[in-house]
FIKOL-974431 format. One line per 3 residues: number of its first residue (from 1); their letters; for each residue x negated, y negated, z of N, C-alpha, C. Coordinates in nm, 3 decimals. Layout:
# residues N
NUM	A	X Y Z X Y Z X Y Z | ... .
END
This chain:
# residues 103
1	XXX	-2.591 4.149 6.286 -2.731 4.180 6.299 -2.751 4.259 6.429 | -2.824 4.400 6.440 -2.814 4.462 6.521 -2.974 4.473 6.573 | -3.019 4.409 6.696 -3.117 4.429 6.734 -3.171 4.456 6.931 .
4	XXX	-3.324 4.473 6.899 -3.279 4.500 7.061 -3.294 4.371 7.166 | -3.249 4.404 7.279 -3.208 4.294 7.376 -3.270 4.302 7.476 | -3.359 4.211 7.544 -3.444 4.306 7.685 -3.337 4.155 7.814 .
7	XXX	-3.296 4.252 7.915 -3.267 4.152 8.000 -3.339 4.174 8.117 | -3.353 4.036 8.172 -3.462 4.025 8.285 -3.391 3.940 8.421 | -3.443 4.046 8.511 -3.406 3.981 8.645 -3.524 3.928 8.739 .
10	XXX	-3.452 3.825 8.791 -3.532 3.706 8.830 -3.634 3.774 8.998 | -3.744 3.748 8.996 -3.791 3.862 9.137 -3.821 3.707 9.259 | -3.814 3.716 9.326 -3.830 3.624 9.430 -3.970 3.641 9.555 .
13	XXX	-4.109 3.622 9.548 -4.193 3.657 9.638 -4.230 3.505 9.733 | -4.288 3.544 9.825 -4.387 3.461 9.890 -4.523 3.459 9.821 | -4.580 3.360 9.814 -4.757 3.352 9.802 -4.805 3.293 9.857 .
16	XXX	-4.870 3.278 9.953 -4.956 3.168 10.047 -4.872 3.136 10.110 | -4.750 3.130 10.138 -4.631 3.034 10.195 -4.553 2.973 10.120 | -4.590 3.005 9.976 -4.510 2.934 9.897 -4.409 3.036 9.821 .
19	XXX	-4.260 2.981 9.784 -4.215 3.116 9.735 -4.266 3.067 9.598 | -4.202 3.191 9.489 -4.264 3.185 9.363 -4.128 3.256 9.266 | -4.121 3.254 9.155 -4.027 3.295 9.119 -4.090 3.371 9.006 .
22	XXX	-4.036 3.492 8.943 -4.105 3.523 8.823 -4.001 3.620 8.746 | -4.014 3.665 8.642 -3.909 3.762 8.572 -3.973 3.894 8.547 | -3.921 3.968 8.594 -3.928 4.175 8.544 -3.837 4.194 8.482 .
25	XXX	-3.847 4.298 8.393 -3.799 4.354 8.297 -3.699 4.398 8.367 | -3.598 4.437 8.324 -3.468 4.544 8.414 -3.440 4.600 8.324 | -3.346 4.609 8.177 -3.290 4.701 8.079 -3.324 4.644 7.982 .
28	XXX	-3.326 4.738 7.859 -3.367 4.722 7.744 -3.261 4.775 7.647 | -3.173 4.733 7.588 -3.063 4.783 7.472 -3.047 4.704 7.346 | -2.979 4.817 7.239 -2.924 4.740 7.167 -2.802 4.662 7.187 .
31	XXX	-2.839 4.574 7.095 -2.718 4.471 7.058 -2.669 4.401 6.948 | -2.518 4.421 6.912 -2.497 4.317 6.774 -2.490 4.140 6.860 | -2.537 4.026 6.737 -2.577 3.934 6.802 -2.424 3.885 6.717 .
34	XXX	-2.396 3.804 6.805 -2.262 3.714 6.702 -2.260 3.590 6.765 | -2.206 3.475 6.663 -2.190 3.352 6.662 -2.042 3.303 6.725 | -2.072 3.189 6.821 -1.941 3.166 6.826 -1.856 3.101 6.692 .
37	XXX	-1.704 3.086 6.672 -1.646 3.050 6.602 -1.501 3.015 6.634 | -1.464 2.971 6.570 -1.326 2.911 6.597 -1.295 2.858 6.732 | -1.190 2.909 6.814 -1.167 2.810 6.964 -1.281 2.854 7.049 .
40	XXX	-1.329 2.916 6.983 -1.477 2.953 7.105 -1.569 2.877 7.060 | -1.549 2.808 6.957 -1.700 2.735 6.910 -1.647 2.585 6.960 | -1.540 2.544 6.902 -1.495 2.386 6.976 -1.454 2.410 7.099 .
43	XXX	-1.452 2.473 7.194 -1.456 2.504 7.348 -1.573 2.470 7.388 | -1.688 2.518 7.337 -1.829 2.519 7.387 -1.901 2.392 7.376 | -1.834 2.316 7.202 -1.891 2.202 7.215 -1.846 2.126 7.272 .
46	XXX	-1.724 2.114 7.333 -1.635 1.989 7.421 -1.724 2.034 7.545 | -1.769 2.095 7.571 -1.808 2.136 7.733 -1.975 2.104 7.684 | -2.026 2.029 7.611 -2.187 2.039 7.565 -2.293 2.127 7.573 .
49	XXX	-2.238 2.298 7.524 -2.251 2.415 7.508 -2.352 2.417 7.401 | -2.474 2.395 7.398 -2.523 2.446 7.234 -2.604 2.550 7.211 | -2.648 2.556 7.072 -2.719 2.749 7.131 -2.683 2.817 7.196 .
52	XXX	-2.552 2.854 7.204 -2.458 2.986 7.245 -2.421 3.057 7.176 | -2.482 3.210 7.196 -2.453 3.310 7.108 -2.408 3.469 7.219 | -2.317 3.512 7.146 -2.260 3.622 7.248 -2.351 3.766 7.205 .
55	XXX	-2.391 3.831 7.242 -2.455 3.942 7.271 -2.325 4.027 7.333 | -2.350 4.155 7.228 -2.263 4.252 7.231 -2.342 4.366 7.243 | -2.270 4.467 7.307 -2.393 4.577 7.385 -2.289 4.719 7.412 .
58	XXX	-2.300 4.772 7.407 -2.249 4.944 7.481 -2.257 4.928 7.661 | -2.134 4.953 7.700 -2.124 4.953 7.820 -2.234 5.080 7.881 | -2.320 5.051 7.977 -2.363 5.144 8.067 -2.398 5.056 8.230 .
61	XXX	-2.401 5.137 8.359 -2.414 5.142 8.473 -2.483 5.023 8.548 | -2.611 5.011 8.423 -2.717 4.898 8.505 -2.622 4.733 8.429 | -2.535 4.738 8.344 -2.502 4.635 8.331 -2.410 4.569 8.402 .
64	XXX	-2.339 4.683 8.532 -2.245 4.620 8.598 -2.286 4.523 8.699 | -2.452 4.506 8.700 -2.488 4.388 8.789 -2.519 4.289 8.736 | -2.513 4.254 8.642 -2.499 4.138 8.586 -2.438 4.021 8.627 .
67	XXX	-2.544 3.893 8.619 -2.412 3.779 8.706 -2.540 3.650 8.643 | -2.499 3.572 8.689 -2.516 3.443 8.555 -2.688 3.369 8.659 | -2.692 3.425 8.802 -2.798 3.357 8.869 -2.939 3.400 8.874 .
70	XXX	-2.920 3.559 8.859 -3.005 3.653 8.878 -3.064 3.671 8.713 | -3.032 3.712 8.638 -3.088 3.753 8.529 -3.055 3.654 8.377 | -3.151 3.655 8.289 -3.146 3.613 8.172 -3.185 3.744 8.035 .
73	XXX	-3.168 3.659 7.957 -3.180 3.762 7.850 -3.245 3.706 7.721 | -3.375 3.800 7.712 -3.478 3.777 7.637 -3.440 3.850 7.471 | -3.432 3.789 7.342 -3.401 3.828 7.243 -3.521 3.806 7.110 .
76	XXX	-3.592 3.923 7.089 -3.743 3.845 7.049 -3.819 3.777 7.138 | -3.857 3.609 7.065 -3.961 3.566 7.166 -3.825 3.473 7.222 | -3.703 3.444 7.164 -3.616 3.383 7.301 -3.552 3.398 7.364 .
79	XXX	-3.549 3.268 7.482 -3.517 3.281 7.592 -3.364 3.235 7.619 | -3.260 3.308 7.679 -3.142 3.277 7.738 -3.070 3.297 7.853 | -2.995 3.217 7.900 -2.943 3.178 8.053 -2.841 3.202 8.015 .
82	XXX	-2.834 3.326 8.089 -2.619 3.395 8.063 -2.548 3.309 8.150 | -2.425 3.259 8.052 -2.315 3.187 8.114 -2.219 3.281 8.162 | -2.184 3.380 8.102 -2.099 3.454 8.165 -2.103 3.618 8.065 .
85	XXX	-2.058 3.746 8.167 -2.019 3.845 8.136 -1.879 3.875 8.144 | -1.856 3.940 8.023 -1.701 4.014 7.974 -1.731 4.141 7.974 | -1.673 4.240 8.050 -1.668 4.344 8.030 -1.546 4.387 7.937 .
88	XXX	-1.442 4.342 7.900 -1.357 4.363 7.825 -1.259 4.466 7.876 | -1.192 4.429 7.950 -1.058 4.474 8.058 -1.106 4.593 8.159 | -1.220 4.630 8.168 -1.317 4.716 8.208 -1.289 4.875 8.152 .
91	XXX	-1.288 4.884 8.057 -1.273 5.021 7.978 -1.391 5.071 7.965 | -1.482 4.981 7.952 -1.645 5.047 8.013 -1.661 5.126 7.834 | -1.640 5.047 7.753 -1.669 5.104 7.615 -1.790 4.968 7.597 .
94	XXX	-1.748 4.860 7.618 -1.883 4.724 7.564 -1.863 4.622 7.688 | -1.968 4.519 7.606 -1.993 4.439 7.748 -2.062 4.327 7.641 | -1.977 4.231 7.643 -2.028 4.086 7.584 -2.065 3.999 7.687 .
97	XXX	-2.215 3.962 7.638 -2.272 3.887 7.737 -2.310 3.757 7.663 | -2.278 3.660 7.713 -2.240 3.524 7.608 -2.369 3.446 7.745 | -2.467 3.348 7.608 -2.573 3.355 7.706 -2.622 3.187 7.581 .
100	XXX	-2.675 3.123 7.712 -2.742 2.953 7.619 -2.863 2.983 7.600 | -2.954 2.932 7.504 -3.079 2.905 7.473 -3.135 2.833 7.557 | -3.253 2.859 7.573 -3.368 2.765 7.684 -3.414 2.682 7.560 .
103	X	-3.399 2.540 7.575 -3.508 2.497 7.476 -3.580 2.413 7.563 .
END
């Protein structure tokens, strides 16, 4: 299933003295969505992994900042907390971004 992917980085302000946290948009791409399976699916559940789905994408520039603290990734109306990025030996052709559901 090929759809689009908006990922969002986390912005950090003051307000009154208080900090605040909020999300902006950063990139917007496509992506095929895929399921884990086989040793990636009983990996995830021994580790109490659920709603993990890998997001597959075309390598470009703004994705090399990617990192698991700063940004999440919005798919429709949901919400996900990237566990980790694969660039895939860095050949800079794709970039699987394997990411949990907020529930």
């Amino acid at each position: 299933m090929i759809m689009y992917l908006m990922i969002q980085r986390r912005k950090k302000t003051v307000e009154k003295g208080r900090p605040l946290e909020t999300w902006e948009d950063y990139f917007k791409c496509w992506c095929e969505v895929k399921s884990l399976y086989g040793k990636e699916l009983y990996s995830a559940l021994e580790a109490k992994l659920e709603n993990v789905v890998n997001f597959e994408t075309r390598f470009c520039g703004k994705l090399e900042a990617l990192n698991t603290k700063e940004y999440r990734v919005m798919w429709g109306e949901r919400v996900f907390n990237v566990i980790a990025v694969d660039y895939g030996k860095y050949n800079r052709r794709k970039v699987v971004i394997k990411a949990q559901e907020v529930i």
